[in-house]
N, CA, C and O atoms as a Tripos MOL2 file, in Angstrom:
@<TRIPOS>MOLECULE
protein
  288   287    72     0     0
PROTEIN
NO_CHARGES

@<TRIPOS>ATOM
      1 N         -30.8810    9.4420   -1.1520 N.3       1 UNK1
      2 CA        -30.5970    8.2280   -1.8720 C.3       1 UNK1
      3 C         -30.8220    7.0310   -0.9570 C.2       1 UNK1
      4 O         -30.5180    7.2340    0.2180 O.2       1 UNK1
      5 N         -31.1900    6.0920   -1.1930 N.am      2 UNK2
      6 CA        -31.7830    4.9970   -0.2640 C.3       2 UNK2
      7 C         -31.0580    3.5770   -1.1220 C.2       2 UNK2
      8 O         -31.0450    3.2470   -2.3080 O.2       2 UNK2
      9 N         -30.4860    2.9620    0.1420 N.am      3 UNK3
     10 CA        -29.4310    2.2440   -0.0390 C.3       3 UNK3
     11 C         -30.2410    1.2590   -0.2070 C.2       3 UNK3
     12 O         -31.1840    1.3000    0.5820 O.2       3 UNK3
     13 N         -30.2560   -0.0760   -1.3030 N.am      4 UNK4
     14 CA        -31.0610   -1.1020   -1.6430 C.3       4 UNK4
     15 C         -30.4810   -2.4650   -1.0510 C.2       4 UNK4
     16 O         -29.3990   -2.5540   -0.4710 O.2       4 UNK4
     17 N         -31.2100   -3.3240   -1.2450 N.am      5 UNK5
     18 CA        -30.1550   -4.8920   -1.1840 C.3       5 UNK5
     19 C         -29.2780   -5.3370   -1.8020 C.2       5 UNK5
     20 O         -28.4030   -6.1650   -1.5520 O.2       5 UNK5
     21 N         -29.6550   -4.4790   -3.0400 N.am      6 UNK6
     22 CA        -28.3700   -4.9090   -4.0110 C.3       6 UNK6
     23 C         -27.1400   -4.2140   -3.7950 C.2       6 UNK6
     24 O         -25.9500   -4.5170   -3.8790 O.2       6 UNK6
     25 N         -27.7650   -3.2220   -3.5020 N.am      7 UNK7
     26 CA        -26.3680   -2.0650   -3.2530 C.3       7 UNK7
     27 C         -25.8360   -2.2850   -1.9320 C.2       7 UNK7
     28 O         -24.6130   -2.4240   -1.9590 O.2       7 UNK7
     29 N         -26.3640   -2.3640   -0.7530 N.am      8 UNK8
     30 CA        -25.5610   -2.9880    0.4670 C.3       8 UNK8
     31 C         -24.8280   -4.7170    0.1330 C.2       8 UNK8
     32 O         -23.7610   -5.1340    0.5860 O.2       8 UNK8
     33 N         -25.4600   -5.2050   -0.4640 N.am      9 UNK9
     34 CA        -24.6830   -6.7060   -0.8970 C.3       9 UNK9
     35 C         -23.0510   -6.2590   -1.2600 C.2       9 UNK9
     36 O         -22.0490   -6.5500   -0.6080 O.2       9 UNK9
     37 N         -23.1400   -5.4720   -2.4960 N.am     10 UNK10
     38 CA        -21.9300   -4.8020   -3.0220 C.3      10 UNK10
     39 C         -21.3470   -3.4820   -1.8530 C.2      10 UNK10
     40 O         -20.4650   -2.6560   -2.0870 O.2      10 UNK10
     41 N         -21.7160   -3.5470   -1.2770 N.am     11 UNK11
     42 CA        -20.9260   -2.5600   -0.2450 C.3      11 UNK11
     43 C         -19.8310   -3.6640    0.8100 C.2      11 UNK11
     44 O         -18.6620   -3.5310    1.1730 O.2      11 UNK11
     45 N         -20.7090   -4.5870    1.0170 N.am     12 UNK12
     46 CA        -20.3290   -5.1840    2.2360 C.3      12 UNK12
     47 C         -19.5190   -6.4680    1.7610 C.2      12 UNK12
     48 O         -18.6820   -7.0140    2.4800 O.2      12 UNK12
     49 N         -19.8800   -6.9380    0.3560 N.am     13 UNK13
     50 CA        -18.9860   -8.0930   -0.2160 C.3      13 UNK13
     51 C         -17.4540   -6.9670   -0.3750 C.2      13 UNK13
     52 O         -16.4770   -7.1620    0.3480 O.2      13 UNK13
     53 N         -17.4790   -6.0780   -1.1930 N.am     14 UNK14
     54 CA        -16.2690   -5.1560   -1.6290 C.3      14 UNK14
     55 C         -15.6160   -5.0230   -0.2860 C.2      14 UNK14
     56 O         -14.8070   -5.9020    0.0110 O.2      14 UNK14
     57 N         -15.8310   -4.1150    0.5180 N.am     15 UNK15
     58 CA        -15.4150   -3.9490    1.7720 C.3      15 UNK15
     59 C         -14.8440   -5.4270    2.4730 C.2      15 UNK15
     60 O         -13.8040   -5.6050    3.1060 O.2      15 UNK15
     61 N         -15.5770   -6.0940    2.2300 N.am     16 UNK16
     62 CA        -14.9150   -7.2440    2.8930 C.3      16 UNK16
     63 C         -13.3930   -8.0590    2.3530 C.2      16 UNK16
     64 O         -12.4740   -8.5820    2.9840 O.2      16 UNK16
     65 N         -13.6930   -7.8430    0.7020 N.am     17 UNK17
     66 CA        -12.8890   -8.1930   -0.0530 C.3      17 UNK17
     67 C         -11.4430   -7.1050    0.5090 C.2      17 UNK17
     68 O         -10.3470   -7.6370    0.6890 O.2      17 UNK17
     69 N         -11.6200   -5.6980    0.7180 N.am     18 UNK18
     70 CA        -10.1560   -4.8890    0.5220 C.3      18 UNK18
     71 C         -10.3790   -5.1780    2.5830 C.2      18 UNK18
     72 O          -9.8800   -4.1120    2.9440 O.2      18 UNK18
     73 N         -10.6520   -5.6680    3.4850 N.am     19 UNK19
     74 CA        -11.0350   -5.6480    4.9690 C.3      19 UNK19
     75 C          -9.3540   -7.2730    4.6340 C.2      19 UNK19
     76 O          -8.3060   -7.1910    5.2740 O.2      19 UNK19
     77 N          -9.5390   -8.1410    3.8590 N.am     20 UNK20
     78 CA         -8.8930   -9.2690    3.5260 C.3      20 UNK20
     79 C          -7.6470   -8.9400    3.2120 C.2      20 UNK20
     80 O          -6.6840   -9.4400    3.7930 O.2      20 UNK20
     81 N          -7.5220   -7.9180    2.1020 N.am     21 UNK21
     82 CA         -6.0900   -7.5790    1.9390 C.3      21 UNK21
     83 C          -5.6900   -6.8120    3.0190 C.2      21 UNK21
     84 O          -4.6340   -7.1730    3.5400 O.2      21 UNK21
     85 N          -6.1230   -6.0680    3.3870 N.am     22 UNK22
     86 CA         -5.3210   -5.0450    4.7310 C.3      22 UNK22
     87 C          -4.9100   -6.0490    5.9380 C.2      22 UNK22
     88 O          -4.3080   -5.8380    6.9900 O.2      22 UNK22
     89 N          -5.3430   -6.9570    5.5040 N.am     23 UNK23
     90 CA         -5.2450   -7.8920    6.9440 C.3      23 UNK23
     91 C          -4.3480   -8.8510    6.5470 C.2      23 UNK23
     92 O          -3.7810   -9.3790    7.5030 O.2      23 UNK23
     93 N          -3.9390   -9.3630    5.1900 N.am     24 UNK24
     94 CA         -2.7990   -9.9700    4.8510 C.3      24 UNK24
     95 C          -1.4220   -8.7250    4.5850 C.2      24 UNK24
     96 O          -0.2630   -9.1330    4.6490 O.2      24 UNK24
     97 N          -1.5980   -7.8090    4.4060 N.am     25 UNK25
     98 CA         -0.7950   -6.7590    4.0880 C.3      25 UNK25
     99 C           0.0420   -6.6190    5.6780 C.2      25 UNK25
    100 O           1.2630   -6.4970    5.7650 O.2      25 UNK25
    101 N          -1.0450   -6.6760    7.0500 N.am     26 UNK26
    102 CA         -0.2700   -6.3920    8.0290 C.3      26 UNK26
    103 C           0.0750   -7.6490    8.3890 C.2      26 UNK26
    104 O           0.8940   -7.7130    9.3050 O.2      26 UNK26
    105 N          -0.3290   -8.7030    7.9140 N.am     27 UNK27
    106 CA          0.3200  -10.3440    8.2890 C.3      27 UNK27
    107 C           1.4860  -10.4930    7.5850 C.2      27 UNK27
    108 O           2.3420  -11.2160    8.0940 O.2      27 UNK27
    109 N           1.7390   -9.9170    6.4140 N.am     28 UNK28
    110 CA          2.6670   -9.5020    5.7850 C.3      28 UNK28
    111 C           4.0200   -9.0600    6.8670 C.2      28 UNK28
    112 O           4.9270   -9.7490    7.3340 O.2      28 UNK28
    113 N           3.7350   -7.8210    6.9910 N.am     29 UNK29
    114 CA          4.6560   -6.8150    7.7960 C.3      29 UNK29
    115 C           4.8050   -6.9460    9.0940 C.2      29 UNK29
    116 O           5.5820   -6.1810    9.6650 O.2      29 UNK29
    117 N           3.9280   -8.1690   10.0000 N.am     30 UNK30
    118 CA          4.2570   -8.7250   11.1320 C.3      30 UNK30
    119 C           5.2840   -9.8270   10.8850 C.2      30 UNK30
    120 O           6.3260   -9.7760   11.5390 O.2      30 UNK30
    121 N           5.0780  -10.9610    9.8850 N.am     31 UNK31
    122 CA          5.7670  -11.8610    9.5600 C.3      31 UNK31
    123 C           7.3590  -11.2570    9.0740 C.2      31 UNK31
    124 O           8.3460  -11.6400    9.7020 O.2      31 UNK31
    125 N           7.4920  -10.3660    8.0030 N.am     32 UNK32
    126 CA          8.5260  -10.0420    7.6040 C.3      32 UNK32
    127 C           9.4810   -8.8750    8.0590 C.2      32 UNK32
    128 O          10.7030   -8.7550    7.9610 O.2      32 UNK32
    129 N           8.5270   -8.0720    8.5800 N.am     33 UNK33
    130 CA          9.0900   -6.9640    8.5440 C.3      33 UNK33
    131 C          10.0260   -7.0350    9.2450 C.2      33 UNK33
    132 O          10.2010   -8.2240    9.5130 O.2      33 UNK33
    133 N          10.8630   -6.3250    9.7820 N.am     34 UNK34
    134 CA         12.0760   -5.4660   11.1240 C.3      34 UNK34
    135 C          12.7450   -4.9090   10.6860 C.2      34 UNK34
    136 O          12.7820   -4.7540    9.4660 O.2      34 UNK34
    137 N          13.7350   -4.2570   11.6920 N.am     35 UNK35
    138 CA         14.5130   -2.6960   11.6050 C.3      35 UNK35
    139 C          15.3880   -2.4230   10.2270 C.2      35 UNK35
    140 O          15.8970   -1.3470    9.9140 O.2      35 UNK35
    141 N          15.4420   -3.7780    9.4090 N.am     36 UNK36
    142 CA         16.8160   -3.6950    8.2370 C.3      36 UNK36
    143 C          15.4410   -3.6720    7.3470 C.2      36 UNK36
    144 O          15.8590   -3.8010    6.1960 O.2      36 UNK36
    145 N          14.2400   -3.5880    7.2990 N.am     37 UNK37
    146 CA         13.3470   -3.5090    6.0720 C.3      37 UNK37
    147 C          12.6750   -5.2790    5.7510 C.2      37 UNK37
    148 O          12.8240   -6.2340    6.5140 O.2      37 UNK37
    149 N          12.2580   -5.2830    4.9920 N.am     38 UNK38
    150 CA         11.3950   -6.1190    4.2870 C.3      38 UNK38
    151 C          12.6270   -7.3340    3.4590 C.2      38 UNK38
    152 O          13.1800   -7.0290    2.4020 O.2      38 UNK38
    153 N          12.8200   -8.3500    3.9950 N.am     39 UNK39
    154 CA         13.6660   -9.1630    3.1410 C.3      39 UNK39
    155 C          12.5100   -9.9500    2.0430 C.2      39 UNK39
    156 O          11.3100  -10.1730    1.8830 O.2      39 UNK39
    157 N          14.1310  -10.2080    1.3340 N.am     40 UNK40
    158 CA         13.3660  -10.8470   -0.0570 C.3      40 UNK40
    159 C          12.5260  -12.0740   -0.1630 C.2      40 UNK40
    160 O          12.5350  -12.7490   -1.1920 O.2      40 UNK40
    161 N          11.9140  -12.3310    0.7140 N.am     41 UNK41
    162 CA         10.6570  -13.5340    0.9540 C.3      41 UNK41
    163 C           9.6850  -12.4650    1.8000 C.2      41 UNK41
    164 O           8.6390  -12.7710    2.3720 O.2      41 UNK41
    165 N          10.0390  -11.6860    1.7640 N.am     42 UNK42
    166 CA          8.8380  -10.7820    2.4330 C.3      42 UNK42
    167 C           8.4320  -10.0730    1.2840 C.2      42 UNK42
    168 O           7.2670   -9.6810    1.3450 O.2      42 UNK42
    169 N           9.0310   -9.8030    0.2850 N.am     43 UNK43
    170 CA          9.1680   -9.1220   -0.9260 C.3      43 UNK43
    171 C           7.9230   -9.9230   -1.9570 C.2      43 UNK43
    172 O           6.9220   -9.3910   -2.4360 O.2      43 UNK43
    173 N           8.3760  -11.3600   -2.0960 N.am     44 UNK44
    174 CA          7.8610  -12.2400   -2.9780 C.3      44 UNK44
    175 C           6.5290  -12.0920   -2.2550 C.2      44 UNK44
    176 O           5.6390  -11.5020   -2.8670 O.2      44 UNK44
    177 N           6.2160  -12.6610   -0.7450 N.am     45 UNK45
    178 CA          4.8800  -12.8590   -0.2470 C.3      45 UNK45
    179 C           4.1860  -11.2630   -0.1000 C.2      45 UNK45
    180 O           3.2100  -11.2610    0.6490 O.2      45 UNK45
    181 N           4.4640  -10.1930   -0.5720 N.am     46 UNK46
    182 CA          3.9570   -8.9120   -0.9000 C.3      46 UNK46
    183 C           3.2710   -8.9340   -2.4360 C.2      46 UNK46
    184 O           2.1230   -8.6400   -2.7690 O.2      46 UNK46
    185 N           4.1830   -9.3020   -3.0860 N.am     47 UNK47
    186 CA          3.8320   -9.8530   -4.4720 C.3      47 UNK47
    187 C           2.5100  -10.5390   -4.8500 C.2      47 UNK47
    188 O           1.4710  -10.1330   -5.3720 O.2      47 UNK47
    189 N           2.9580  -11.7960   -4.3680 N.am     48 UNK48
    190 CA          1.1920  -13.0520   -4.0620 C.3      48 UNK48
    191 C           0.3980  -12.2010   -3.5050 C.2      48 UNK48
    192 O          -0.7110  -12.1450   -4.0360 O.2      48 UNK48
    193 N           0.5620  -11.5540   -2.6670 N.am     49 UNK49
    194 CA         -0.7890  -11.1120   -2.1550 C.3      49 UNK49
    195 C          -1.1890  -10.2230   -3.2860 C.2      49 UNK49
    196 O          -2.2430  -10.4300   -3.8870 O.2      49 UNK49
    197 N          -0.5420   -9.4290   -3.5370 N.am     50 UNK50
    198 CA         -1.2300   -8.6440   -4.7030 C.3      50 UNK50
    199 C          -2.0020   -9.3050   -5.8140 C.2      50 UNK50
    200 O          -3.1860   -9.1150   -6.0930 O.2      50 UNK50
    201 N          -1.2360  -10.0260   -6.3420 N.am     51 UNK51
    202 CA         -1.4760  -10.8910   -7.2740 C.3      51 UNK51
    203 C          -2.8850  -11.4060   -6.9530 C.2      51 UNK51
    204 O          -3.7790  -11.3760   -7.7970 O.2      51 UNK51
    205 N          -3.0720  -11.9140   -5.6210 N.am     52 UNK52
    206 CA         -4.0660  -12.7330   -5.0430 C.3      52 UNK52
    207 C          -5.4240  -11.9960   -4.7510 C.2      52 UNK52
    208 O          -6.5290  -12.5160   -4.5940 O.2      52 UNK52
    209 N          -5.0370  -10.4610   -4.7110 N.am     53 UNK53
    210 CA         -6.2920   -9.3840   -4.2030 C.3      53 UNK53
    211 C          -6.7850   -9.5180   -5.4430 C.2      53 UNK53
    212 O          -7.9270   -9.9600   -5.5650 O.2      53 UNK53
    213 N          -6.0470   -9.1760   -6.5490 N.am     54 UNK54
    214 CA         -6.3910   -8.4660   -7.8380 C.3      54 UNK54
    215 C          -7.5180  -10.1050   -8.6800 C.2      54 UNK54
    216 O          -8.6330   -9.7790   -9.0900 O.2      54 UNK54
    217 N          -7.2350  -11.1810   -8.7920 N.am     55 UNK55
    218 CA         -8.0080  -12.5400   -8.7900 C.3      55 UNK55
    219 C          -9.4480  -12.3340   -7.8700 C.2      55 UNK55
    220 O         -10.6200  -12.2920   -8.2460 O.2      55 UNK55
    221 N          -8.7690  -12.2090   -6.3390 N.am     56 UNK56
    222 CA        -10.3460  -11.9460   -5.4900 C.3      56 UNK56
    223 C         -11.1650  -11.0510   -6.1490 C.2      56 UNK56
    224 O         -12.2970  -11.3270   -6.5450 O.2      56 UNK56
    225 N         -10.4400   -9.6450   -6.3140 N.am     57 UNK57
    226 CA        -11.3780   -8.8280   -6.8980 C.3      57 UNK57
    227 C         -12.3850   -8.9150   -8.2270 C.2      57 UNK57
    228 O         -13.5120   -8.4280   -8.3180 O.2      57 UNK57
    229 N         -11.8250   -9.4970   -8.9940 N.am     58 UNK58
    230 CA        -11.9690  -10.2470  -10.4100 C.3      58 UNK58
    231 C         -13.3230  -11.5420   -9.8110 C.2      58 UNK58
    232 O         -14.5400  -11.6100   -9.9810 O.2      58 UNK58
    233 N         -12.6370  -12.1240   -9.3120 N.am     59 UNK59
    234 CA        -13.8170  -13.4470   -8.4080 C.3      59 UNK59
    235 C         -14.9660  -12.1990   -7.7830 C.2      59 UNK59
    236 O         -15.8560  -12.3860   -8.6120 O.2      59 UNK59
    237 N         -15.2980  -11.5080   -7.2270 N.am     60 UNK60
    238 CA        -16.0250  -10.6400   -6.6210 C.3      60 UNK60
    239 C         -16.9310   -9.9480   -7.5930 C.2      60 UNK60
    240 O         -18.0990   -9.6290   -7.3730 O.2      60 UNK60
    241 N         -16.2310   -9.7510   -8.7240 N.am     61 UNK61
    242 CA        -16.8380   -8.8950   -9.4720 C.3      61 UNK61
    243 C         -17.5370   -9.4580  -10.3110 C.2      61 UNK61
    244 O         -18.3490   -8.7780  -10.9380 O.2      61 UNK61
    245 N         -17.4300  -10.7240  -10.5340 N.am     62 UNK62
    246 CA        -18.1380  -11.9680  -11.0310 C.3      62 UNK62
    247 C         -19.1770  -12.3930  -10.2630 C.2      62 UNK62
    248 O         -20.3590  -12.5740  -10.5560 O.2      62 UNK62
    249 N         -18.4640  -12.5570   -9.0340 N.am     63 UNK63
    250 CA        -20.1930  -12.8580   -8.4420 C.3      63 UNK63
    251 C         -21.0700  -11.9120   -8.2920 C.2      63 UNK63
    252 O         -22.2280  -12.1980   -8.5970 O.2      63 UNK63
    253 N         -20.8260  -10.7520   -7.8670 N.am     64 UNK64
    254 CA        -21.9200   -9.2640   -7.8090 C.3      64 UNK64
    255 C         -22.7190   -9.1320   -9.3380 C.2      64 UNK64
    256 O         -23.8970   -8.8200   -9.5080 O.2      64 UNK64
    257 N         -21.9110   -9.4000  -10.1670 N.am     65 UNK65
    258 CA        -22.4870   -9.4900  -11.6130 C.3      65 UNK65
    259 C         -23.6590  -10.7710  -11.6470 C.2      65 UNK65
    260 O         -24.8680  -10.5810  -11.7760 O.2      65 UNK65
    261 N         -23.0170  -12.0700  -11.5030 N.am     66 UNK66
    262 CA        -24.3460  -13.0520  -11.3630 C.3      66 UNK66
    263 C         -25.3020  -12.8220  -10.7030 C.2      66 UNK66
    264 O         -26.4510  -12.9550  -11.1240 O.2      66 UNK66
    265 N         -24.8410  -12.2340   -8.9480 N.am     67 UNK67
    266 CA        -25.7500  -11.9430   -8.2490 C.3      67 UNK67
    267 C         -27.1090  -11.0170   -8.6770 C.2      67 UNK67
    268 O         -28.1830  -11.1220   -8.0840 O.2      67 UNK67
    269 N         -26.8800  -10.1320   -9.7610 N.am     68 UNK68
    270 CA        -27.4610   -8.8870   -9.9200 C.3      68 UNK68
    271 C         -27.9870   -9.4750  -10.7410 C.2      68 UNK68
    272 O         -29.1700   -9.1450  -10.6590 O.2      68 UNK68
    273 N         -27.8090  -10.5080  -11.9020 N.am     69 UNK69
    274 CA        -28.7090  -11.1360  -12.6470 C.3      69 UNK69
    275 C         -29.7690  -12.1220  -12.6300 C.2      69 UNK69
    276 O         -30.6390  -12.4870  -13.4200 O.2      69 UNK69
    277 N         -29.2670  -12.5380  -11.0380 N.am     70 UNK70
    278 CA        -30.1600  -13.9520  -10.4030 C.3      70 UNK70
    279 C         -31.1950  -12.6890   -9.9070 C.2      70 UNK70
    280 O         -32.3540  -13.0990   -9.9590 O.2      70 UNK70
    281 N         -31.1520  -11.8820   -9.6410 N.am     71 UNK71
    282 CA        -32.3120  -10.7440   -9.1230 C.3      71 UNK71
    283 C         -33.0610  -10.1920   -9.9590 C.2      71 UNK71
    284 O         -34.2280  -10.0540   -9.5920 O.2      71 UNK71
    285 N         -32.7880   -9.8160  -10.9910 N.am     72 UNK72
    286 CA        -33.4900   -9.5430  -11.7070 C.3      72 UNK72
    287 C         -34.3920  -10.0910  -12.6500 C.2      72 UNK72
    288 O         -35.0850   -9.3480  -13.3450 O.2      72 UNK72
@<TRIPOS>BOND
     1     1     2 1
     2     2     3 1
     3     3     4 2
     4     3     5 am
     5     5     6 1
     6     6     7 1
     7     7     8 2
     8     7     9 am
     9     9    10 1
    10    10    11 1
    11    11    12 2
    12    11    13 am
    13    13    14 1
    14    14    15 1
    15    15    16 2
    16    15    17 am
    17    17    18 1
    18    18    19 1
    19    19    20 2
    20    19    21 am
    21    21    22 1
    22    22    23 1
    23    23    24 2
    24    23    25 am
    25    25    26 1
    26    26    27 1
    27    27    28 2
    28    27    29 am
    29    29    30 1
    30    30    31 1
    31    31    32 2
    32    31    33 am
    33    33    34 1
    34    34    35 1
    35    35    36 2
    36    35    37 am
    37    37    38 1
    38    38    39 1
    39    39    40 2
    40    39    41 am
    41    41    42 1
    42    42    43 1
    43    43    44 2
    44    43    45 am
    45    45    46 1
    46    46    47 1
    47    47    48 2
    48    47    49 am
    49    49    50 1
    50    50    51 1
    51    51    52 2
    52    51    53 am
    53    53    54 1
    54    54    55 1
    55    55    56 2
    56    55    57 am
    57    57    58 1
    58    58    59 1
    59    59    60 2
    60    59    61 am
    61    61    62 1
    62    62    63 1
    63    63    64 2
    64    63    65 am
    65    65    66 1
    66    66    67 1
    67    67    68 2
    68    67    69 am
    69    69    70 1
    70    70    71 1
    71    71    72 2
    72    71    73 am
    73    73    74 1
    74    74    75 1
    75    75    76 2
    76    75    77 am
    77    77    78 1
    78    78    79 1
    79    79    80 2
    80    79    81 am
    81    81    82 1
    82    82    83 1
    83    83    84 2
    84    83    85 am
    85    85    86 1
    86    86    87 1
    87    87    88 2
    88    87    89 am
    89    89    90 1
    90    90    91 1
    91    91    92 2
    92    91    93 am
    93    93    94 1
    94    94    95 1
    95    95    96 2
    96    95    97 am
    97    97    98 1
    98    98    99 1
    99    99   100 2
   100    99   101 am
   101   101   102 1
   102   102   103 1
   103   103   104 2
   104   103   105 am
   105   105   106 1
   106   106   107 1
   107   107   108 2
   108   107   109 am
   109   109   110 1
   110   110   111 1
   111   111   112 2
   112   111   113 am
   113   113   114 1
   114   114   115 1
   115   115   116 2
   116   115   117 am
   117   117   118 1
   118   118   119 1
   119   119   120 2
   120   119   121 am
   121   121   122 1
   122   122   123 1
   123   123   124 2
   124   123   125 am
   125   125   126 1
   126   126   127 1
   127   127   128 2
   128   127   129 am
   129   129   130 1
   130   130   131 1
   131   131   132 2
   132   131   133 am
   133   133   134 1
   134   134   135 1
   135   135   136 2
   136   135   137 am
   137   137   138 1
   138   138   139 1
   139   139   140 2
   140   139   141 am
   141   141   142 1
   142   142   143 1
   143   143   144 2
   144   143   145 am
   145   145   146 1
   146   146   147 1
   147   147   148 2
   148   147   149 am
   149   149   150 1
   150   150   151 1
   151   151   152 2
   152   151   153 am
   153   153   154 1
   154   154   155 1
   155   155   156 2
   156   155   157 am
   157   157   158 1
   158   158   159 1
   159   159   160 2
   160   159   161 am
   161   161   162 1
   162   162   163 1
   163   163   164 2
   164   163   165 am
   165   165   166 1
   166   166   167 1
   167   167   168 2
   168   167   169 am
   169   169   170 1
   170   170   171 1
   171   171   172 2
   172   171   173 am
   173   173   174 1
   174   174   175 1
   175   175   176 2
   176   175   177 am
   177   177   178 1
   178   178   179 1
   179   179   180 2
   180   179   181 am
   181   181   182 1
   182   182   183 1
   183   183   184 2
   184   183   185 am
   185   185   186 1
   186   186   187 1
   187   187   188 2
   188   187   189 am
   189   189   190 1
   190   190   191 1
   191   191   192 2
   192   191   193 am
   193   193   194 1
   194   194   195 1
   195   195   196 2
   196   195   197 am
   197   197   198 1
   198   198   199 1
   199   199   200 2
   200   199   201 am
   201   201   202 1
   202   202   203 1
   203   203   204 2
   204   203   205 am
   205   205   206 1
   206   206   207 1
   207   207   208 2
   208   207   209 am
   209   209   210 1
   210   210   211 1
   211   211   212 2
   212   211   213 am
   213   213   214 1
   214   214   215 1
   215   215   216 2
   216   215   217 am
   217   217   218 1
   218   218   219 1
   219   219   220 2
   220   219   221 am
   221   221   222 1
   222   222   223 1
   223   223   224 2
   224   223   225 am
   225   225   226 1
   226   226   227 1
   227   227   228 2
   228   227   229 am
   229   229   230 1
   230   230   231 1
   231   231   232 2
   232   231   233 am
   233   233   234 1
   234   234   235 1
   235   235   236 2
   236   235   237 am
   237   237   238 1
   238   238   239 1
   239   239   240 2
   240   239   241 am
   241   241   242 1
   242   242   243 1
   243   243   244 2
   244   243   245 am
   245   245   246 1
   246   246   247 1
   247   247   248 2
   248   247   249 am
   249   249   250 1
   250   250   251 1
   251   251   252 2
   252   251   253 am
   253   253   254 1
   254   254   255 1
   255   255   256 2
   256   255   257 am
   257   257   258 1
   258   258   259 1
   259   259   260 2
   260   259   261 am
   261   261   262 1
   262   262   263 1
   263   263   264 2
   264   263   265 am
   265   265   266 1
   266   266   267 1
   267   267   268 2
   268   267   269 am
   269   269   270 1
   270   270   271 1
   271   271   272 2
   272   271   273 am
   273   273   274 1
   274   274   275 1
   275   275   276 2
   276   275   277 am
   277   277   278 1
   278   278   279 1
   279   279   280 2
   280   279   281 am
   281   281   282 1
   282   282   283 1
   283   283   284 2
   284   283   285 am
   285   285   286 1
   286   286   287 1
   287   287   288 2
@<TRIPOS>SUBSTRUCTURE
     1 UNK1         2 RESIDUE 1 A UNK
     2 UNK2         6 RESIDUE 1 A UNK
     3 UNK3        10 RESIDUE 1 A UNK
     4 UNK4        14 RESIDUE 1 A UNK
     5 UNK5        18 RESIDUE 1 A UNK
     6 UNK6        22 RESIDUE 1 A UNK
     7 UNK7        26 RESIDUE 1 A UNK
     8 UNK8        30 RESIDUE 1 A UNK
     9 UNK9        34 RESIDUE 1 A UNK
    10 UNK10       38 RESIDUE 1 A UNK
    11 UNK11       42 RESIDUE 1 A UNK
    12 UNK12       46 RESIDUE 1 A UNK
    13 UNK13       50 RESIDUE 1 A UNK
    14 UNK14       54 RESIDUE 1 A UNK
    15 UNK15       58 RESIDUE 1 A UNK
    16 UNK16       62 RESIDUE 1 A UNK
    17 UNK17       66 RESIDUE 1 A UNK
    18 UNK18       70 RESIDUE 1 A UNK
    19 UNK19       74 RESIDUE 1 A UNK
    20 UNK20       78 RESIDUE 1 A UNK
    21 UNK21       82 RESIDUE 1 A UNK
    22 UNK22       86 RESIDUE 1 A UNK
    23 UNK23       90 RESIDUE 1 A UNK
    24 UNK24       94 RESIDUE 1 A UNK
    25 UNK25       98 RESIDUE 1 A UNK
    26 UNK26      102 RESIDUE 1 A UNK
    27 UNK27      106 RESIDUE 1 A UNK
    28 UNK28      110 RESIDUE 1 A UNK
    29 UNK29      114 RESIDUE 1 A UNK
    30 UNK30      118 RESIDUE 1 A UNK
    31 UNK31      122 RESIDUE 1 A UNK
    32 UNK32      126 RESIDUE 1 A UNK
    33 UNK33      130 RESIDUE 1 A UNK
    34 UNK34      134 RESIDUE 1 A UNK
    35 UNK35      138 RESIDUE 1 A UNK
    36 UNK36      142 RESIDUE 1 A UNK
    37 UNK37      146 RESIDUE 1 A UNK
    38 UNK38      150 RESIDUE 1 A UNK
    39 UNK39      154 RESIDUE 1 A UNK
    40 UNK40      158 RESIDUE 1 A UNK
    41 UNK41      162 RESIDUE 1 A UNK
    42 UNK42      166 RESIDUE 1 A UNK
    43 UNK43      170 RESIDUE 1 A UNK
    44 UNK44      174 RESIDUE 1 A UNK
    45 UNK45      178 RESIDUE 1 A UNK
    46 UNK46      182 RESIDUE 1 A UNK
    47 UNK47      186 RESIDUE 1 A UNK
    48 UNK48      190 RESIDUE 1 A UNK
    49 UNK49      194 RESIDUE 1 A UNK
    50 UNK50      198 RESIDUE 1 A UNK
    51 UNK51      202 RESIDUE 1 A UNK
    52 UNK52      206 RESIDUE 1 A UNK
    53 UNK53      210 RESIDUE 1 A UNK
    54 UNK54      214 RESIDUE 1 A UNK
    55 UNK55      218 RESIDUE 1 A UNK
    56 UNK56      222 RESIDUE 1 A UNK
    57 UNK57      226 RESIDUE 1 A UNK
    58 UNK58      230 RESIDUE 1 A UNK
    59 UNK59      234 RESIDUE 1 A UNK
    60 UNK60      238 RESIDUE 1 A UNK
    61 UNK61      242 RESIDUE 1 A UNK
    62 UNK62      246 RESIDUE 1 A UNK
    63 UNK63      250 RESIDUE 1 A UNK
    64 UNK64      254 RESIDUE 1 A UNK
    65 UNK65      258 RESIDUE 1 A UNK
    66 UNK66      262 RESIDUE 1 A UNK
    67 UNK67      266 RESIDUE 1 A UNK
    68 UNK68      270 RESIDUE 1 A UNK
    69 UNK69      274 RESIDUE 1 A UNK
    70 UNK70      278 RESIDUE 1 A UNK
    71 UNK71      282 RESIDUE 1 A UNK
    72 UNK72      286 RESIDUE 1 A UNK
């Protein structure tokens, strides 16, 4: 199988997109975390981020879609 431009575009935009959450997830758990657990503003800013991946992803999936149509 031979990996195209279109298909590395969408490899490397996606990847980058979940590379963003893992990296707010541990900014997350540096900021909030310690030995008594996750307090409740660590709770809420766990929340947003989710909230915020699931939009990126949505934004991402929109542009890979235009992208694939400006190509063709």
């Amino acid at each position: 199988m031979e990996i195209d431009a279109e298909l590395r575009r969408q490899i490397v935009v996606s990847l980058s997109a979940a590379a963003i959450f893992v990296a707010g997830l541990v900014g997350i758990g540096v900021a909030f975390g310690g030995p008594e657990g996750l307090p409740e503003t660590g709770a809420i800013a766990l929340v947003a981020l989710l909230a915020a991946f699931v939009l990126l992803m949505a934004l991402v999936g929109a542009y890979l879609i235009r992208a694939s149509d400006d190509d063709a």
